[in-house]
N, C-alpha and C positions, 0 to 999 in steps of 0.2 A: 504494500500500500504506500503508493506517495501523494498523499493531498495536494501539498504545495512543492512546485519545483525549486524555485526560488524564492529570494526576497530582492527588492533594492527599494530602502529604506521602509520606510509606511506601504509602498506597492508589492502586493502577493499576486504572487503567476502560479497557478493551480493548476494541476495535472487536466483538471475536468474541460478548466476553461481553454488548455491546450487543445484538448482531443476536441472539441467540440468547436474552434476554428477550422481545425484541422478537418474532421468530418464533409464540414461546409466545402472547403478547397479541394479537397476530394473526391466529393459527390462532384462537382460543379465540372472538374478535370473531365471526370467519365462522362459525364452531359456535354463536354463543349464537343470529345471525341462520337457519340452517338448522335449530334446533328450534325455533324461532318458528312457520318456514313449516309445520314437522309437528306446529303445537300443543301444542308442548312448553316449558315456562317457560325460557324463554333464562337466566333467572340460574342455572340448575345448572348451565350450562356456566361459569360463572364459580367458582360451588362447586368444579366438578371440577378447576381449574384444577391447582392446586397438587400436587396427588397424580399428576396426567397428566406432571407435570413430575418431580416426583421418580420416577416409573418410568421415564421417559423416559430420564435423567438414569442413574439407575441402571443399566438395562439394558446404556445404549450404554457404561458402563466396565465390566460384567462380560463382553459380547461383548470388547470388546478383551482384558481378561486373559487370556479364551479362546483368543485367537488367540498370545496374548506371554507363556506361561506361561515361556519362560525367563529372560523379562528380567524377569518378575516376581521369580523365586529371584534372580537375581544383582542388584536392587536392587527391592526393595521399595517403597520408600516413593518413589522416583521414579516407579514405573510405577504409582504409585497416588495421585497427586497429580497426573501427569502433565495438561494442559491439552487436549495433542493423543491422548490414551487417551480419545478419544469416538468409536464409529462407527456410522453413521446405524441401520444394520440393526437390533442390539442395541438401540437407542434405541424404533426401531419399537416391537419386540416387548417390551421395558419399558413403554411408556407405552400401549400397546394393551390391554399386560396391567392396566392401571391402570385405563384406561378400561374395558374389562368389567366389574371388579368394580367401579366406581362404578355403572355400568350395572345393573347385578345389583340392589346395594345400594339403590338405588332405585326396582328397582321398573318401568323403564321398556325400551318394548319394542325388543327387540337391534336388532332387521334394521332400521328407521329409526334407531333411533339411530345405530346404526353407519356409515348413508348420509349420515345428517347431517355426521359429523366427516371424509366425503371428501377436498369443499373446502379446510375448512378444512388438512388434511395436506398436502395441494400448494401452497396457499398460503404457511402456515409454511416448508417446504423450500425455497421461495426464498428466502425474508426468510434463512434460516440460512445458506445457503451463499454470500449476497454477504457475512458475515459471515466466513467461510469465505478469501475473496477477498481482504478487506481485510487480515488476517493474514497470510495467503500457505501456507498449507495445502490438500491433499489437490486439487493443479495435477495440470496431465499429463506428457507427455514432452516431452522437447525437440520444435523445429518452428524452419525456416525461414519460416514459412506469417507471412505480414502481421501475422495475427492471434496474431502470440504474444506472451508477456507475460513480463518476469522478473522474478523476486522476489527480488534480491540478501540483504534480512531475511526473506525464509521461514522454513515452518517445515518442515524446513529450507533454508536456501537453494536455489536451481537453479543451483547450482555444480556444473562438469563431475565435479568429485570425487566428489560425492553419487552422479551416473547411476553412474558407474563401478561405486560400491560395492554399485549394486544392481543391477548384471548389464547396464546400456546401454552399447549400442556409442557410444562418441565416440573421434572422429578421436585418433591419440596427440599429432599439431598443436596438440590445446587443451591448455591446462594444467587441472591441477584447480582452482586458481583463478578460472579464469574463469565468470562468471555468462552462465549462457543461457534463452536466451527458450523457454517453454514451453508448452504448449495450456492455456488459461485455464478447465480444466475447470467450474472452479467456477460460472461465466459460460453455459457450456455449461446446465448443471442447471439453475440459475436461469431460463433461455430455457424450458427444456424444462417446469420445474414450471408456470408463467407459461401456457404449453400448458393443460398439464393443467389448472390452477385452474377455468380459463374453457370447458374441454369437459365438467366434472365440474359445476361453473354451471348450465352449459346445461341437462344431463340429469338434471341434479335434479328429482325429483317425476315424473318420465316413468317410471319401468323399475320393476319389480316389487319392493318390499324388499329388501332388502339386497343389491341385483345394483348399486348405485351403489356401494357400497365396492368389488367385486370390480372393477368398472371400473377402479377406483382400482388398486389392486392389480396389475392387468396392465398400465394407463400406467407406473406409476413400474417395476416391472421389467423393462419392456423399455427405457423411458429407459438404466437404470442397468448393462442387460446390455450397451447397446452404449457408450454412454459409458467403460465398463471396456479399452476397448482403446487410449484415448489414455490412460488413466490413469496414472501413475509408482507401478504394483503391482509390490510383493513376493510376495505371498501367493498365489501360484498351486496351485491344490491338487487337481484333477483334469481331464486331458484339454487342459490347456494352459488351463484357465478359472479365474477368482480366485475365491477363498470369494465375494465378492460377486453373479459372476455365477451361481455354486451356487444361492446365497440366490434371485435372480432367479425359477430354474429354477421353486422351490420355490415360491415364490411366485404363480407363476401356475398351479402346478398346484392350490394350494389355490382361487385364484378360479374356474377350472374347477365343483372342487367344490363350491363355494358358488352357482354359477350357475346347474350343475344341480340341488340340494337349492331354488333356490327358481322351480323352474320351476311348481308347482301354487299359490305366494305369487299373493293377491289383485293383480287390474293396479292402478292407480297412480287411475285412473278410478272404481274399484268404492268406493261406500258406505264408511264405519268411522268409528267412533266418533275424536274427538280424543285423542290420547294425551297421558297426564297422569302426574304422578308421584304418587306415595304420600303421605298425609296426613305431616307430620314430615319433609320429609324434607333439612333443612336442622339 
């Protein structure tokens, strides 16, 4: 675990907030390289960069206040500064929304574009969540299993006292001081996005417009539906299942639809013009 990389003076540079620039620059590399391949000027992916980040950014702290509207009334300015008040989902659906209407705003056509930034999202998702790891946030439950990992500086620690106060069963043998070793979720994801990158790769330029996002779309929530059971959740909200795996649900019934809306989209083989953006549009 390294939270912080460095210091220079009062200014902390955080393993997290490394990975998760880094994420950004890395997603965006493999986007500028997949509108290449569709004929599309790779520097607007650079263009887009920054706006995809502030929805991103955005989104995933107004999903959290969503979810911690009372810890918002009972401290404000904590739950709105907070580091770890980021959750990937919210994030999604911010920086997606960012992406559209850059998309829009330019001119350029949805269903590849949107197949284009696949990759690069599974991509990013790793680079983020070993950032994720190096902090010590958003682990699983405890485990005896070889494979488990403790984070005595977590956030917050995996000290028996934490599980306790969020409804796990531990022995009354441990004290709440003791730190326990826990499923390395984060490591998990990472494995799994890593999956994804390299199947969403592959099948690029093969499947019918816009049916490589919806791919996208059903890998990462079913990743994220079954990864939710070793998870260290609170937020269980229907039927024993966590907002998250809701999200999941939700998620792939939208690829569904998107699957079958481009069931008449030209094959991947058929003739078309290169796609271009709008004269200006920088």
């Amino acid at each position: 675990m390294y939270p912080v990389l460095f210091r220079i003076g009062d200014f902390t540079i955080t393993s997290f907030g490394v990975m998760m620039f880094l994420s950004f620059v890395v997603g965006t590399w493999v986007l500028a390289k997949q509108f290449q391949k569709r004929g599309i000027d790779p520097e607007i992916a650079w263009d887009m960069l920054l706006w995809i980040a502030l929805g991103g950014i955005l989104g995933a702290k107004l999903y959290y206040i969503g979810l911690h509207l009372d810890d918002l009334a009972a401290n404000p300015l904590r739950e709105l500064t907070n580091r770890g008040g980021l959750v990937w989902y919210g994030g999604f659906i911010g920086g997606v929304s960012a992406f559209y209407w850059q998309v829009r705003k330019r001119n350029l056509p949805l269903a590849q574009t949107f197949d284009a930034s696949a990759p690069g999202l599974a991509i990013a998702y790793a680079v983020g969540r070993v950032g994720c790891f190096l902090v010590g946030d958003d682990y699983g439950r405890p485990t005896d299993s070889w494979i488990g990992v403790a984070f005595p500086e977590g956030y917050p620690p995996t000290t028996a006292g934490y599980f306790r106060s969020i409804g796990t069963e531990i022995s009354a043998q441990i004290p709440d001081t003791a730190v326990l070793a826990v499923h390395p979720t984060q490591l998990y994801e990472v494995a799994a996005a890593l999956v994804m990158f390299a199947i969403l790769w592959r099948l690029s330029g093969k499947l019918r417009p816009g049916r490589l996002f919806a791919v996208y779309m059903v890998l990462y929530a079913v990743e994220r539906f079954m990864v939710e059971f070793v998870r260290a959740k609170t937020d269980f909200a229907l039927l024993g299942l966590t907002t998250s795996q809701i999200a999941s649900i939700l998620l792939i019934a939208g690829a569904a639809v998107i699957w079958r809306r481009t069931a008449n989209a030209p094959k991947p083989d058929a003739p078309a013009p290169p796609a271009t953006a709008t004269a200006g549009h920088r």
